[in-house]
N, CA, C and O atoms as a DFTB+ gen file, in Angstrom:
548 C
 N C O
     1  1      -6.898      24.785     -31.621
     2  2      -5.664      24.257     -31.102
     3  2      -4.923      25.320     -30.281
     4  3      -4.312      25.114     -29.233
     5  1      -5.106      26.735     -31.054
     6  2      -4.164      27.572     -30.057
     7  2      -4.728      27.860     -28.673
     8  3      -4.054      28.165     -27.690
     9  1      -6.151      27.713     -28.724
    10  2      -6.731      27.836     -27.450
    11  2      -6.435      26.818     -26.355
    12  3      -6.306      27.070     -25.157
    13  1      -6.358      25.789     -26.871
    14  2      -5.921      24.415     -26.219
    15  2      -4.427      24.761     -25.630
    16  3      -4.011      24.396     -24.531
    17  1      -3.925      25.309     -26.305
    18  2      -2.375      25.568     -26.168
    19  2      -2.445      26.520     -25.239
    20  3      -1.575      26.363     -24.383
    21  1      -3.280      27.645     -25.025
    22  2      -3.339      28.785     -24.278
    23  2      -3.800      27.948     -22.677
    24  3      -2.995      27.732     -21.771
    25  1      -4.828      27.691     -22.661
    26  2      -5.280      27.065     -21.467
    27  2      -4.383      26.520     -20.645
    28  3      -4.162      26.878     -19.488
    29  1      -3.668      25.333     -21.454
    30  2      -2.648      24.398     -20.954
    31  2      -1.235      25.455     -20.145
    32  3      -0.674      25.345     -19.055
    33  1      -1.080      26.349     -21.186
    34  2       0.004      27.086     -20.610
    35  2      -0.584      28.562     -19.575
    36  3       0.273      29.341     -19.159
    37  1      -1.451      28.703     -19.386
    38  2      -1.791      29.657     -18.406
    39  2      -2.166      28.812     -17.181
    40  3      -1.560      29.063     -16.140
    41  1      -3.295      27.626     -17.176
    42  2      -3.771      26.939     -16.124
    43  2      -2.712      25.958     -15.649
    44  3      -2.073      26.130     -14.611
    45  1      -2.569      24.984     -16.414
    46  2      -1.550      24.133     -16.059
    47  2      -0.437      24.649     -14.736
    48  3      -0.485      23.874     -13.781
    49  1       0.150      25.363     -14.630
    50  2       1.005      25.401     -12.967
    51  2       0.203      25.686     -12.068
    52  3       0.602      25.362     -10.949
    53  1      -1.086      26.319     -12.120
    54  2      -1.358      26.226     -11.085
    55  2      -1.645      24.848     -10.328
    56  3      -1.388      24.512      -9.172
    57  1      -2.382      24.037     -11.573
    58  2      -2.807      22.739     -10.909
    59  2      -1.736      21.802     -10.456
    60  3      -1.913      20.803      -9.759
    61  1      -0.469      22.292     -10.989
    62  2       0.835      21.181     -10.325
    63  2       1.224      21.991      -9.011
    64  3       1.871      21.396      -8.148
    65  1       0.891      23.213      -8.833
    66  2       1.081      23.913      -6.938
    67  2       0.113      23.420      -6.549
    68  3       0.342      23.490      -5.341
    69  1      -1.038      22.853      -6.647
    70  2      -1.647      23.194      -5.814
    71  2      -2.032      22.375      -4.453
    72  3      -1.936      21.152      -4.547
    73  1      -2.428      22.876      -3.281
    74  2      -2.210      21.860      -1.996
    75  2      -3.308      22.595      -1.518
    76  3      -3.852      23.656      -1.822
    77  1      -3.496      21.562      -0.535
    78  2      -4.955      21.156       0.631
    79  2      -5.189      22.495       1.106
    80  3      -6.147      23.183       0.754
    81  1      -4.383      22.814       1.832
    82  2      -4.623      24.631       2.598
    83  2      -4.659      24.364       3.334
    84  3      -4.606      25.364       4.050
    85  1      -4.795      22.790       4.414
    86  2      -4.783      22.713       5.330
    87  2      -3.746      22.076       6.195
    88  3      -2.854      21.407       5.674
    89  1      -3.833      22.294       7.865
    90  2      -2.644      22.062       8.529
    91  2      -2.257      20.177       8.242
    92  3      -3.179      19.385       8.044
    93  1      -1.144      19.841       8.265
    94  2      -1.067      18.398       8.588
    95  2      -2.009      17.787       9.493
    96  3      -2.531      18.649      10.200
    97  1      -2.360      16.793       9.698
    98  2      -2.877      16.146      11.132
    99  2      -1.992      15.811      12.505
   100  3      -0.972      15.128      12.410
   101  1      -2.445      16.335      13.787
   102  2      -1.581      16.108      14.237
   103  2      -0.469      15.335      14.916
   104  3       0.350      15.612      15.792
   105  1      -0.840      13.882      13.926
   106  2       0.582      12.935      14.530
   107  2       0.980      12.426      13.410
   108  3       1.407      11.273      13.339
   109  1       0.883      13.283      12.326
   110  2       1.152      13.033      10.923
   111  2       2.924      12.769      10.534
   112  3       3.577      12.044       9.785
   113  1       3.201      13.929      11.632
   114  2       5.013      14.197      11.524
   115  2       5.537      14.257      13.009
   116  3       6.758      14.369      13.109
   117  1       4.922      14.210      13.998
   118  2       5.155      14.151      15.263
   119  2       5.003      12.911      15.861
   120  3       3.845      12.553      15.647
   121  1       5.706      11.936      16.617
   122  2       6.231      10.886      17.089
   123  2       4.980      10.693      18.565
   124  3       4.322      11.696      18.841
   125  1       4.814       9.747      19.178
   126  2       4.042       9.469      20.169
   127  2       5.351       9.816      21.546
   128  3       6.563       9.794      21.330
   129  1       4.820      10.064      22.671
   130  2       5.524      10.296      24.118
   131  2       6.359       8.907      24.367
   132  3       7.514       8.795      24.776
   133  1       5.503       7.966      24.027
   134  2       5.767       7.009      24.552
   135  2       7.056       5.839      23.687
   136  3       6.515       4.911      23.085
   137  1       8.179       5.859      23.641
   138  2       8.818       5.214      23.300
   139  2       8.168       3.278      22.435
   140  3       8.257       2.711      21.346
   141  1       7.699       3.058      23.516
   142  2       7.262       1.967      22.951
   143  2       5.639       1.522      21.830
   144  3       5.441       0.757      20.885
   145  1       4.769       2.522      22.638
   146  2       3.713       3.035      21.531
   147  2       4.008       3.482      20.185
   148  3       3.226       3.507      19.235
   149  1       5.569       3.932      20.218
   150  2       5.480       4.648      18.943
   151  2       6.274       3.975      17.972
   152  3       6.245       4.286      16.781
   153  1       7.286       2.673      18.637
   154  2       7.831       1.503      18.019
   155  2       6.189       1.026      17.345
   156  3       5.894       1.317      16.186
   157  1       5.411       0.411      18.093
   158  2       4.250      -0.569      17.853
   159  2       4.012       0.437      16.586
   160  3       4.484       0.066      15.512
   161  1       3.495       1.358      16.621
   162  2       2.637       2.503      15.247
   163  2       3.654       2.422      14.233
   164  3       3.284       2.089      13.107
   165  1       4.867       2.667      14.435
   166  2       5.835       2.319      13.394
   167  2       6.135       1.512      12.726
   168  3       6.542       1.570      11.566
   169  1       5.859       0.110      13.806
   170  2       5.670      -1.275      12.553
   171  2       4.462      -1.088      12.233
   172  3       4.512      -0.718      11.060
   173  1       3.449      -1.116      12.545
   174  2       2.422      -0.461      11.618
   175  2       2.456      -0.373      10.313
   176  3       2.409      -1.113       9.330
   177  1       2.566       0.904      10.615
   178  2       2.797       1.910       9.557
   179  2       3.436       1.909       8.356
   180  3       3.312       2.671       7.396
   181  1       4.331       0.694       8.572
   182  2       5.161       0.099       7.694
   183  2       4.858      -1.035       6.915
   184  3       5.512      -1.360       5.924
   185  1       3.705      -1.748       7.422
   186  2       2.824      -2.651       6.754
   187  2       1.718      -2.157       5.855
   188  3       1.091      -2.846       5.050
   189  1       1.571      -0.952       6.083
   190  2       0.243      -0.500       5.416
   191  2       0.274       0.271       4.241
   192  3       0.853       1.345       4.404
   193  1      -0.087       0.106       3.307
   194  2       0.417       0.925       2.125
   195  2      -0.287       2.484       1.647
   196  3      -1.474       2.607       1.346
   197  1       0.590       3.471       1.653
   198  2      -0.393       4.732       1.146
   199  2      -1.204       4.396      -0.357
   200  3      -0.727       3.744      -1.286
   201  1      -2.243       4.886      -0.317
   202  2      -3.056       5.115      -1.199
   203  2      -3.471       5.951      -2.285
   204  3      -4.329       5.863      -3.163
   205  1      -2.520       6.870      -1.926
   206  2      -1.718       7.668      -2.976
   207  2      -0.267       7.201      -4.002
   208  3      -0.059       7.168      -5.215
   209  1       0.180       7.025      -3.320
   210  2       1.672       6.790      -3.813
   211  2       1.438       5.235      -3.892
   212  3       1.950       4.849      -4.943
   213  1       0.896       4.233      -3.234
   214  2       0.981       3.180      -4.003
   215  2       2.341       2.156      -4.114
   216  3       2.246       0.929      -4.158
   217  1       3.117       2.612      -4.137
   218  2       4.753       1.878      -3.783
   219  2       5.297       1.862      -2.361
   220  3       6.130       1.161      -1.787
   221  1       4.258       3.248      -1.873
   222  2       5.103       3.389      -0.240
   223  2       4.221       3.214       0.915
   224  3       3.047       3.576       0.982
   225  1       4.953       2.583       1.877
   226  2       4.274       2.873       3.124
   227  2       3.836       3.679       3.624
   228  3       4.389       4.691       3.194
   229  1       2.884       4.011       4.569
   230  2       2.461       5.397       4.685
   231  2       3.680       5.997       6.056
   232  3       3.716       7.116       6.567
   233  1       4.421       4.987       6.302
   234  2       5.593       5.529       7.307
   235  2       6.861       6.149       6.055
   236  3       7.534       7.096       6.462
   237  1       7.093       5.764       4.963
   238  2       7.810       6.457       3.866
   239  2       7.117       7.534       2.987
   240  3       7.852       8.410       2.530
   241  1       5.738       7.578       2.682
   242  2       4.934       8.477       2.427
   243  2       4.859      10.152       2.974
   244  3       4.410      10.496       4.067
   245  1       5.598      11.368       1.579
   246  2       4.725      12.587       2.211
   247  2       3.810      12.856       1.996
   248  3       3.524      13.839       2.681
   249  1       2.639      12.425       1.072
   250  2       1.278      12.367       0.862
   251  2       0.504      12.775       2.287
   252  3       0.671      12.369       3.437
   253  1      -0.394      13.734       1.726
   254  2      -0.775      14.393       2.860
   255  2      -2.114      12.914       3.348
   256  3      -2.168      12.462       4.492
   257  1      -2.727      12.584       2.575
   258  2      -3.466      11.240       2.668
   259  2      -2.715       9.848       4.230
   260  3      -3.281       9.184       5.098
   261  1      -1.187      10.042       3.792
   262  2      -0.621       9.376       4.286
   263  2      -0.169      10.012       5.141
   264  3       0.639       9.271       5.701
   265  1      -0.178      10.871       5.574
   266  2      -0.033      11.750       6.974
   267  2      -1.230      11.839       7.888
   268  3      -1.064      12.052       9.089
   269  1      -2.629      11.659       7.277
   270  2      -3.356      11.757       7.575
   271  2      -3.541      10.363       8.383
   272  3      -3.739      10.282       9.595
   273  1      -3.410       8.986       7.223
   274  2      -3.324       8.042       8.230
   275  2      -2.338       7.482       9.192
   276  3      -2.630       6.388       9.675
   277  1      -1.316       7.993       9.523
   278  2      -0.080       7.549       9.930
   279  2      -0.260       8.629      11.596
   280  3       0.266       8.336      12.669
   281  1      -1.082       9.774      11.342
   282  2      -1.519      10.256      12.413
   283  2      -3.152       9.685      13.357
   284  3      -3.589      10.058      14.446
   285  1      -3.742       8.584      12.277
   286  2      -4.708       7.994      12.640
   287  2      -4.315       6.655      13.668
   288  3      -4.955       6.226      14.628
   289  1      -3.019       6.173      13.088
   290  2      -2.375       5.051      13.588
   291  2      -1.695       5.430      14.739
   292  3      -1.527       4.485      15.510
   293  1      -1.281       6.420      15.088
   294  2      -0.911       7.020      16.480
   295  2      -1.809       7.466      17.326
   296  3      -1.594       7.230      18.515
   297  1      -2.900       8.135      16.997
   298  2      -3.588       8.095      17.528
   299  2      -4.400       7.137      18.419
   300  3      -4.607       7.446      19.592
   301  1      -4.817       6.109      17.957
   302  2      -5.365       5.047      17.926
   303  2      -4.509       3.683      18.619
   304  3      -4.943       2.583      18.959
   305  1      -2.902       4.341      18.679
   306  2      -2.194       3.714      19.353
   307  2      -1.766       4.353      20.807
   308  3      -1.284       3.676      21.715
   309  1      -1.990       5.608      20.873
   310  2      -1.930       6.271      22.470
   311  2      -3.690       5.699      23.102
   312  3      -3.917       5.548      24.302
   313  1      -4.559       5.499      22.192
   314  2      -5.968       5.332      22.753
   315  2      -5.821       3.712      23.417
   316  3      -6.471       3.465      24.433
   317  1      -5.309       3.078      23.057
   318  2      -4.892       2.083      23.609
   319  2      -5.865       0.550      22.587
   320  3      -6.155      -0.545      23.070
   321  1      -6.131       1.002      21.233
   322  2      -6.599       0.032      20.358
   323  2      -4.589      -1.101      20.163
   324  3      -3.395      -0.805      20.195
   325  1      -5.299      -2.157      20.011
   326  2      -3.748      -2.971      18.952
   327  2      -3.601      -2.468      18.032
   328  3      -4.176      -1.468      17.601
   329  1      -2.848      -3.050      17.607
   330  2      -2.402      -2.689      15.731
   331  2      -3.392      -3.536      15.084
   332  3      -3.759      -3.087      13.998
   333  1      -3.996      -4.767      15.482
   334  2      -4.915      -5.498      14.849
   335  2      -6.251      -5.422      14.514
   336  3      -7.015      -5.895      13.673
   337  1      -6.279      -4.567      15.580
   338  2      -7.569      -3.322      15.499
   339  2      -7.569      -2.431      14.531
   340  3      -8.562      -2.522      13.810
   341  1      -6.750      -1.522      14.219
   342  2      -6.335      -0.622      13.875
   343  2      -6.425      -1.111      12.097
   344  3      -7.191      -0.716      11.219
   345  1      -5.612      -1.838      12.065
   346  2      -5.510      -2.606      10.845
   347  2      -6.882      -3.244      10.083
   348  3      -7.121      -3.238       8.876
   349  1      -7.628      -3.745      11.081
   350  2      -9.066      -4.167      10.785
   351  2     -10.003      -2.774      10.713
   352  3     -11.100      -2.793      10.156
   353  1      -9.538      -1.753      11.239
   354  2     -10.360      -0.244      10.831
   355  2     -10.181       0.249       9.511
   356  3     -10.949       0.895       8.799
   357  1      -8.409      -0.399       9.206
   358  2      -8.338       0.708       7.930
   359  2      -8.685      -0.534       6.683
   360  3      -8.834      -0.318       5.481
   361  1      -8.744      -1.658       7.285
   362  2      -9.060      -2.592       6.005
   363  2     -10.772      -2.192       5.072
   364  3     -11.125      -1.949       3.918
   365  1     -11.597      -2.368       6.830
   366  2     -12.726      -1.850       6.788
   367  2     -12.737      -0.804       5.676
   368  3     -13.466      -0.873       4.687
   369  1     -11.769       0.274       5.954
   370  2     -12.257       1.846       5.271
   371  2     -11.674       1.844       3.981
   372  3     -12.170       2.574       3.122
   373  1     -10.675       1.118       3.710
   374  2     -10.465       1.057       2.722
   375  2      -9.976       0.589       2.030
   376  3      -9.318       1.101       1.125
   377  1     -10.240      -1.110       2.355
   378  2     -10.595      -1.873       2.141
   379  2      -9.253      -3.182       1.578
   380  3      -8.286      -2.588       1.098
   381  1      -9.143      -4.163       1.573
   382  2      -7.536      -5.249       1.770
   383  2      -6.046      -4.582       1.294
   384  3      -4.897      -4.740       1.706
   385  1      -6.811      -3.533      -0.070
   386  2      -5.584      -3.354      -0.816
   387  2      -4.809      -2.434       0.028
   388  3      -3.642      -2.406      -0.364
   389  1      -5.037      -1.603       1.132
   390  2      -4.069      -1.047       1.774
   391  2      -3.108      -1.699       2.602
   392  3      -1.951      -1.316       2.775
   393  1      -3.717      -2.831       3.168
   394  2      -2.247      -3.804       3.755
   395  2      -1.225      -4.118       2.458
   396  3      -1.435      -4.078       1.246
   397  1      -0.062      -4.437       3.219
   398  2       0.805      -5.243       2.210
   399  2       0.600      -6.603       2.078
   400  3       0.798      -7.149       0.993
   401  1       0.109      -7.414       3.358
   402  2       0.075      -8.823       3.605
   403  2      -1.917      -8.502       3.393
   404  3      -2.522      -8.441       4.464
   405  1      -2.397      -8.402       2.664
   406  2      -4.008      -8.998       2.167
   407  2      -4.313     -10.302       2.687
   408  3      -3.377     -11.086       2.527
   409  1      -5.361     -10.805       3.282
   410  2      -5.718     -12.077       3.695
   411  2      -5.993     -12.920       2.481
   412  3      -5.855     -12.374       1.387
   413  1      -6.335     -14.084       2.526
   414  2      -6.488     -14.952       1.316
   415  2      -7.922     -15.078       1.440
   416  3      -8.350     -15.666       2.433
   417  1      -9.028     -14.446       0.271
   418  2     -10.227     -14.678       0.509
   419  2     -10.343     -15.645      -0.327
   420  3      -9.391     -16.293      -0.762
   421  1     -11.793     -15.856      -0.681
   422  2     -12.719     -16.134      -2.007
   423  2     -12.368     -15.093      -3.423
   424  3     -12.543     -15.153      -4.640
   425  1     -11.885     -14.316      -2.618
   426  2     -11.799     -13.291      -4.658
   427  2     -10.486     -13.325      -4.479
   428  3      -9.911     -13.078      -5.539
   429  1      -9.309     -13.651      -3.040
   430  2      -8.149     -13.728      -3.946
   431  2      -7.354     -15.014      -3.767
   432  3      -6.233     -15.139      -4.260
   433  1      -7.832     -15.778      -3.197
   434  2      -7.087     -17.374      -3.458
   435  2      -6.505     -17.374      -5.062
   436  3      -5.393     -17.867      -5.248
   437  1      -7.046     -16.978      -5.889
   438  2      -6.655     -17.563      -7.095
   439  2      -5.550     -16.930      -7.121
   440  3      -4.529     -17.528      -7.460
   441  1      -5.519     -15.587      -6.770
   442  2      -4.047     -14.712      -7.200
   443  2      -2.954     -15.427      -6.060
   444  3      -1.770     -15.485      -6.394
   445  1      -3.376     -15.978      -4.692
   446  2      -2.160     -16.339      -4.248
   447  2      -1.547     -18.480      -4.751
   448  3      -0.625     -19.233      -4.439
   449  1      -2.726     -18.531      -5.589
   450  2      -2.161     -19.877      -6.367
   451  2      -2.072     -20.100      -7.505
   452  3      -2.421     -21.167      -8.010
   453  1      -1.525     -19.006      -8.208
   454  2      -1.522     -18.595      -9.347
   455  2      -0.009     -18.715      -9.406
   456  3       0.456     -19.664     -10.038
   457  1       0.780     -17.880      -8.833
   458  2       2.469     -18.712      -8.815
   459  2       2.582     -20.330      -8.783
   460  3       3.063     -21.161      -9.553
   461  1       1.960     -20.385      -7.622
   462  2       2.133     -22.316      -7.614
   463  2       1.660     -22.818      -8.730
   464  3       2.361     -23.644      -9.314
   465  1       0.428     -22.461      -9.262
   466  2      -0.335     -22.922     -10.543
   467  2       0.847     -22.901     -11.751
   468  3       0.891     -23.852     -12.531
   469  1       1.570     -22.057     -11.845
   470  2       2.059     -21.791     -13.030
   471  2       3.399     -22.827     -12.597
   472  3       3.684     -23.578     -13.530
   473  1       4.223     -22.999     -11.435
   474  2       5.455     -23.427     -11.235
   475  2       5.290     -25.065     -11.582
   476  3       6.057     -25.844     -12.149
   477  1       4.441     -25.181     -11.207
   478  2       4.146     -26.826     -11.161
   479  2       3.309     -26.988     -12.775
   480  3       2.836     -28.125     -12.765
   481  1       3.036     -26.454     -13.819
   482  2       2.993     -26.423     -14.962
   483  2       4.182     -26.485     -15.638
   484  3       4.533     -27.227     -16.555
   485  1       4.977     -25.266     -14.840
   486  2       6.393     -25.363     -16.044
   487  2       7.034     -26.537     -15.654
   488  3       7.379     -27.158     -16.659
   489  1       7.376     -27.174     -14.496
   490  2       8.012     -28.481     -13.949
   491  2       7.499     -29.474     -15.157
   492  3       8.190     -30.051     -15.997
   493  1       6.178     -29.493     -14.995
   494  2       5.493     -30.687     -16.100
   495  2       5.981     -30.517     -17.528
   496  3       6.047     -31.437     -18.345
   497  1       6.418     -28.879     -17.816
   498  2       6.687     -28.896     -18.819
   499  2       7.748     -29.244     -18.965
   500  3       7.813     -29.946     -19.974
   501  1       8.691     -29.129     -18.470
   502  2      10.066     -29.108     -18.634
   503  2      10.672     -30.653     -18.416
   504  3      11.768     -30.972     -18.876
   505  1       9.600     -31.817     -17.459
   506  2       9.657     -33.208     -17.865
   507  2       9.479     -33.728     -19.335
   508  3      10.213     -34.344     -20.108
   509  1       8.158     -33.212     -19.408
   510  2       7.541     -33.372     -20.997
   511  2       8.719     -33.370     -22.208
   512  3       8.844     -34.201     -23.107
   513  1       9.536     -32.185     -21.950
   514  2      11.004     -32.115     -22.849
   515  2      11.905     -32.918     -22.507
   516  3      12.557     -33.623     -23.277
   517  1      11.987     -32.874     -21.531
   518  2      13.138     -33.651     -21.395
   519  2      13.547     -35.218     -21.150
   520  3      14.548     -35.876     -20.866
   521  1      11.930     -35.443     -21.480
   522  2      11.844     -36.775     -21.526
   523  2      11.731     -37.418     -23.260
   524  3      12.037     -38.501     -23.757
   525  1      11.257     -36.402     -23.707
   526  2      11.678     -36.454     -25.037
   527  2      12.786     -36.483     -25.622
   528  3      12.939     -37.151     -26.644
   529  1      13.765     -35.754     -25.073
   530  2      15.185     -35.469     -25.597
   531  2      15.691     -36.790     -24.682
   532  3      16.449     -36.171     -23.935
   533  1      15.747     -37.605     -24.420
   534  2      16.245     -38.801     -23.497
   535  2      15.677     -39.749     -24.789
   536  3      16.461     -40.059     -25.686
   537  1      14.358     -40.154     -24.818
   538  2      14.135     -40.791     -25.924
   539  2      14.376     -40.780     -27.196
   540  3      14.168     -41.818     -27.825
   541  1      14.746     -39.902     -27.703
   542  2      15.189     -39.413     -29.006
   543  2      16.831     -39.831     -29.324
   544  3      17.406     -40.322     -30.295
   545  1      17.313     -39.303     -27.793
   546  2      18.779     -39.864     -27.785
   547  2      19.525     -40.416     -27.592
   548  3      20.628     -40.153     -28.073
């Protein structure tokens, strides 16, 4: 146990410093020339979710992951791809769960009729009662 204890307290900070070593990418934190290219990458960017952090966009993201793609999305937006392109590259790479808006396949229809499934259950349910409590009273 004390060894356990030793490890934890000698190793342990390093592994909470520790970082890539390497430079950002470069349109990770730097904006496009173009005023309107860099609106388009920005809504983007704002649809797409980091993959790190998981709650944030990779335009709210400092995750170096999310710098990484947010400089992919500028990129790719001075090259003169759409956003629909772009979006179909990173779905490709990695795969629906990074959009926010996921398409409705075969593996996830059920999750987007799974609210309706349940709303129109409780409705039935809530006739079911209250058609009881009418008869009763």
């Amino acid at each position: 146990m004390r060894i356990l204890a030793a490890f934890l307290i000698l190793f342990l900070p390093f592994t909470a410093t520790a970082q890539t070593g390497l430079p950002p990418a470069p349109y990770a934190y730097r904006q496009l020339d173009d005023p309107a290219k860099e609106a388009e990458a920005k809504e983007l960017m704002e649809e797409l979710r980091c993959l790190k952090c998981q709650s944030q966009s990779i335009a709210d993201s400092d995750a170096p992951m999310a710098g990484d793609m947010r400089s992919q999305v500028r990129e790719r937006i001075a090259a003169g791809q759409t956003p629909e392109q772009i979006r179909d590259w990173l779905i490709d790479r990695y795969g629906n769960w990074v959009s926010y808006d996921p398409p409705v396949t075969t593996a996830t229809w059920p999750l987007w009729a799974a609210p309706l499934f349940l709303l129109i259950m409780g409705l039935w349910l809530a006739r079911a009662k209250f058609r009881r409590k009418k008869d009763e009273g």
